[in-house]
OpenMM code with the backbone's topology and positions (N, CA, C; nanometers):
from openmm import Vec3, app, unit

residues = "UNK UNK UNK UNK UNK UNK UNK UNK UNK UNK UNK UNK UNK UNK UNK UNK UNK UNK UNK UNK UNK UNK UNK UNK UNK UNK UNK UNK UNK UNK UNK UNK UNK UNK UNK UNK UNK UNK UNK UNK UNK UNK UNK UNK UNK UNK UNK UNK UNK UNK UNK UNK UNK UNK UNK UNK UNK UNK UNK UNK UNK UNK UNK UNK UNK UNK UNK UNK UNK".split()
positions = [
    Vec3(-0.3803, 0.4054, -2.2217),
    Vec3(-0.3892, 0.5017, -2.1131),
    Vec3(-0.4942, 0.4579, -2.0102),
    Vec3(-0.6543, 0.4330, -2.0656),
    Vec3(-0.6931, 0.3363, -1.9668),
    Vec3(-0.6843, 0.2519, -1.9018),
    Vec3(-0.5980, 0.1836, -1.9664),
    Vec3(-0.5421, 0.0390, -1.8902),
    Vec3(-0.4805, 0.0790, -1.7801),
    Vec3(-0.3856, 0.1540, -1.8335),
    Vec3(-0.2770, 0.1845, -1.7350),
    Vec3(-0.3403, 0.2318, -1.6120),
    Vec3(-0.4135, 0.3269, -1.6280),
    Vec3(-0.4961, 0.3697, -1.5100),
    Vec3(-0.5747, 0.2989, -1.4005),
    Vec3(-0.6631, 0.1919, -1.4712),
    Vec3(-0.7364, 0.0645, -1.4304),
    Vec3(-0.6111, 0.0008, -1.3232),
    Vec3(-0.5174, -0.0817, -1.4270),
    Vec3(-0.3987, -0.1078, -1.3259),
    Vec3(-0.3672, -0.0149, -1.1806),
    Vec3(-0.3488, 0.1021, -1.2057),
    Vec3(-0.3205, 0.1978, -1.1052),
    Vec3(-0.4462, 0.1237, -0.9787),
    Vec3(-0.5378, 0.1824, -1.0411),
    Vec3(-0.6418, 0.1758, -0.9306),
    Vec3(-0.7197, 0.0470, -0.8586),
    Vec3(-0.6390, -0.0693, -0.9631),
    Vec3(-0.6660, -0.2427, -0.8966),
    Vec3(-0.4970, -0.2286, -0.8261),
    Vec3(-0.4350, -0.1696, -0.8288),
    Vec3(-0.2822, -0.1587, -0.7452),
    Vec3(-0.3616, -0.1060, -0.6162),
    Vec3(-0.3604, -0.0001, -0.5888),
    Vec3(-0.4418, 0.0975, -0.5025),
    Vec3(-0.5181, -0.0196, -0.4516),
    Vec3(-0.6315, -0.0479, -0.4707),
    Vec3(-0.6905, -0.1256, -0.4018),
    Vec3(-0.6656, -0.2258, -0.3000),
    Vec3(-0.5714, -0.2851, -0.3738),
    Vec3(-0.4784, -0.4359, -0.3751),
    Vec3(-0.4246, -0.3913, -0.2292),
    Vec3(-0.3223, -0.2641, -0.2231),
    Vec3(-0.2530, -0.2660, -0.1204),
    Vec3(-0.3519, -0.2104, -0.0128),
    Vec3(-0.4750, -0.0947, -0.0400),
    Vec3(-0.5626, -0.0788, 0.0414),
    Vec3(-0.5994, -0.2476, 0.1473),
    Vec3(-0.6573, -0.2972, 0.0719),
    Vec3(-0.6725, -0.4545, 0.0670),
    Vec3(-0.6144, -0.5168, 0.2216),
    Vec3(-0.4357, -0.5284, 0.1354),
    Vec3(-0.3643, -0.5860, 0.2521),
    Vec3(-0.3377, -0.4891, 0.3636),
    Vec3(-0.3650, -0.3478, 0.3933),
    Vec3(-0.3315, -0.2701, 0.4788),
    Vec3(-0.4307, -0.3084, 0.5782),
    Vec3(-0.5684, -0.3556, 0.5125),
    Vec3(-0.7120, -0.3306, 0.6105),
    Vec3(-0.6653, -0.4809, 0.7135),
    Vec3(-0.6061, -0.5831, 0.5904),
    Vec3(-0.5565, -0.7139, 0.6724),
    Vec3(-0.4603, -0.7298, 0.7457),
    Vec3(-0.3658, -0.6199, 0.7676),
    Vec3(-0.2339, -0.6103, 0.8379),
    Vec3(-0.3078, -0.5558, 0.9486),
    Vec3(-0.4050, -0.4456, 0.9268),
    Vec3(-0.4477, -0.3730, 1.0172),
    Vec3(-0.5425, -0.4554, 1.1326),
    Vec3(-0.5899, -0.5700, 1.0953),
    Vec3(-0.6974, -0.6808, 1.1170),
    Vec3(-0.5738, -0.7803, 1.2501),
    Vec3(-0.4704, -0.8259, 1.2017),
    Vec3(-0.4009, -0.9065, 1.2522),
    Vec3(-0.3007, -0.8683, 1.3045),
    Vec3(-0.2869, -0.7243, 1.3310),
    Vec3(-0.1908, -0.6205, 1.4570),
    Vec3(-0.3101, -0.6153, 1.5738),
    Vec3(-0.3438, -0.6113, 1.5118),
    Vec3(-0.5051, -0.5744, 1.6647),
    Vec3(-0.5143, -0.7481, 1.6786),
    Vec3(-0.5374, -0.8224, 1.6745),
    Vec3(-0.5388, -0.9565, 1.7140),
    Vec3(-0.4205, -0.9705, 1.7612),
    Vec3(-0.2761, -0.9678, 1.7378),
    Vec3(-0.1455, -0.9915, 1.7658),
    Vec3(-0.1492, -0.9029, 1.8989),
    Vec3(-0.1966, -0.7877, 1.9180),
    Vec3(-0.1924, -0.7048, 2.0443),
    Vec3(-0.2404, -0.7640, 2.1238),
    Vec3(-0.3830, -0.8105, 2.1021),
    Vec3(-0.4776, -0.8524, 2.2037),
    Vec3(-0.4562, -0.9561, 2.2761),
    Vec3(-0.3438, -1.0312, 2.1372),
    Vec3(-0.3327, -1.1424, 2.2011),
    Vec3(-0.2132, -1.1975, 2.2734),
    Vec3(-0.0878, -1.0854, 2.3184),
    Vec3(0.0073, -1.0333, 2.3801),
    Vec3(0.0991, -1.0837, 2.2938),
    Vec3(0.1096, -1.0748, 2.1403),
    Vec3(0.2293, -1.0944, 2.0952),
    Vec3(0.2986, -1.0029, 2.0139),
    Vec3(0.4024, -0.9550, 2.1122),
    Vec3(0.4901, -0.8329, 2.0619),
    Vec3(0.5397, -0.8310, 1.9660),
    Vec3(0.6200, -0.9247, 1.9371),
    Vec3(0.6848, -0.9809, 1.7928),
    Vec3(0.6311, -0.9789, 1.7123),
    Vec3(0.4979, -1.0807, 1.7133),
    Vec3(0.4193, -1.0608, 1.5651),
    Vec3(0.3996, -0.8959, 1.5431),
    Vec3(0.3431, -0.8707, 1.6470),
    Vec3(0.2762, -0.7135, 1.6382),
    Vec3(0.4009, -0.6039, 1.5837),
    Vec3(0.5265, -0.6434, 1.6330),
    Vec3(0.6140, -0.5370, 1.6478),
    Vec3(0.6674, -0.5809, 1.4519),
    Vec3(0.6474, -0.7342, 1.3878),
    Vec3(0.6316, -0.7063, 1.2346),
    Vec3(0.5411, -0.6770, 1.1892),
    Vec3(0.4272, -0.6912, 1.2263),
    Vec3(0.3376, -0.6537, 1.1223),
    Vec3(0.2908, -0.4961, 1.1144),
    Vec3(0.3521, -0.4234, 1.2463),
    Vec3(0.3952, -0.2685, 1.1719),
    Vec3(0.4400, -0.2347, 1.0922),
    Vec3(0.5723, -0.3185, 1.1453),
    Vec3(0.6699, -0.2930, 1.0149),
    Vec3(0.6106, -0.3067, 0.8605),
    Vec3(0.5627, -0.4380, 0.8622),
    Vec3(0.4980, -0.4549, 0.6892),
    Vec3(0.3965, -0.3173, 0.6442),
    Vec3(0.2979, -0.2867, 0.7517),
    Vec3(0.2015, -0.2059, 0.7824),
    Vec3(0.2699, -0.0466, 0.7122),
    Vec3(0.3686, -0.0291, 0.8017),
    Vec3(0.4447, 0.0890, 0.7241),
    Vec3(0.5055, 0.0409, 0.5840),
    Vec3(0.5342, -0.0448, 0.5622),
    Vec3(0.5896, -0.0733, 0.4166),
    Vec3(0.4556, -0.0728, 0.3247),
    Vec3(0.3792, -0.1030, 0.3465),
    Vec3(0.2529, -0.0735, 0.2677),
    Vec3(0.1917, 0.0663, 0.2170),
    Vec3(0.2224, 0.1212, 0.3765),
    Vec3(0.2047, 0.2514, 0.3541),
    Vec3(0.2372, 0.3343, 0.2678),
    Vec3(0.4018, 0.2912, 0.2601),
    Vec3(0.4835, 0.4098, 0.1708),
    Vec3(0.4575, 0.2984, 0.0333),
    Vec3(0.3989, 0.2172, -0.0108),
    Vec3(0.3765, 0.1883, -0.1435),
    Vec3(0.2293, 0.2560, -0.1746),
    Vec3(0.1433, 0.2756, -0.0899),
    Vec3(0.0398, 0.3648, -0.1183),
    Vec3(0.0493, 0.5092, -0.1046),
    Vec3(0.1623, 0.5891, -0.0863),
    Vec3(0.2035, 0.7493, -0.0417),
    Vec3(0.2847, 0.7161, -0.1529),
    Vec3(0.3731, 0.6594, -0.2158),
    Vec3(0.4312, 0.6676, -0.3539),
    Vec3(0.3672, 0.6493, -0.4795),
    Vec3(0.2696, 0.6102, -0.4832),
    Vec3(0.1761, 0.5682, -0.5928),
    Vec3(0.1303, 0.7210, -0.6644),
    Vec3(0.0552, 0.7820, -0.6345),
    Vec3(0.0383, 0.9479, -0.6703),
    Vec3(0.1505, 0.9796, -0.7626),
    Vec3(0.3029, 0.9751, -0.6776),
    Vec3(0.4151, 1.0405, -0.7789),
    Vec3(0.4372, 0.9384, -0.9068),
    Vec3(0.4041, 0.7897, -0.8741),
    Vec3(0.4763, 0.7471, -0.9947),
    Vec3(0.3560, 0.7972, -1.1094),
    Vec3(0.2030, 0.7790, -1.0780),
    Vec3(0.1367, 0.8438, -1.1591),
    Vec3(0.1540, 0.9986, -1.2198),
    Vec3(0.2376, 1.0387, -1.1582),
    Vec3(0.2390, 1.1992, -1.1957),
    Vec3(0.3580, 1.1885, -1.3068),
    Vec3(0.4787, 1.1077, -1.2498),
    Vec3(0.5896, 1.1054, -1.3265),
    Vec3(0.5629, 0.9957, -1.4876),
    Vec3(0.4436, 0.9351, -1.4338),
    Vec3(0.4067, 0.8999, -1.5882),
    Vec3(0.3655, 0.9940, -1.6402),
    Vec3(0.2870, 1.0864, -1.6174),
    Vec3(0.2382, 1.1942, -1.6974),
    Vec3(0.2842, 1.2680, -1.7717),
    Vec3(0.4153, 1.2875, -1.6901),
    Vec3(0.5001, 1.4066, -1.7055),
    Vec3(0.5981, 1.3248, -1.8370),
    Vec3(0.6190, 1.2203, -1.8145),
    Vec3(0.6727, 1.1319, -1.9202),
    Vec3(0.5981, 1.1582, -2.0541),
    Vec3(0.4625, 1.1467, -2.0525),
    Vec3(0.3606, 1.1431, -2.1773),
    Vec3(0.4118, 1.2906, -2.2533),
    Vec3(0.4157, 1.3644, -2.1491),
    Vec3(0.4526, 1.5062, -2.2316),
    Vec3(0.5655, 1.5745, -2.2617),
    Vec3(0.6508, 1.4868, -2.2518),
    Vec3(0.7455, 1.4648, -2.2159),
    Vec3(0.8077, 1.4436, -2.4106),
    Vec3(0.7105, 1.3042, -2.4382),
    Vec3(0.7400, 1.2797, -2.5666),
    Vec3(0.6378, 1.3672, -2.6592),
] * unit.nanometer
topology = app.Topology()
chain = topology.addChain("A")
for resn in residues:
    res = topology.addResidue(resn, chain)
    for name in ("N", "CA", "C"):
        topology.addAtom(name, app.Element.getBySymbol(name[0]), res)
């Protein structure tokens, strides 16, 4: 159960992590007038997102699993 949790929260991090670096190299890609890069690395930017806004439920739906058995 600790583990699992630990995992959770080096996950969490991880994507915290690459969000701060997506977030790092959209602002450089702007500045530096390139739409394209900029106009993917939203995109990834939002894909990150919703792996950090889904994280909560899969932890919950483990839970609910534990009591489950």
């Amino acid at each position: 159960m600790i583990t699992e949790e630990n995992q959770t929260i080096s996950m969490e991090h991880e994507i915290q992590r690459k969000i701060k670096i997506k977030q790092d190299q959209l602002k450089i890609a702007i500045e530096g007038n390139m739409p394209h890069v900029a106009q993917d690395l939203q995109r990834q930017l939002a894909e990150l997102q919703v792996q950090i806004k889904s994280q909560p439920e899969s932890d919950f739906q483990a839970l609910m699993s534990l009591l489950d058995d």
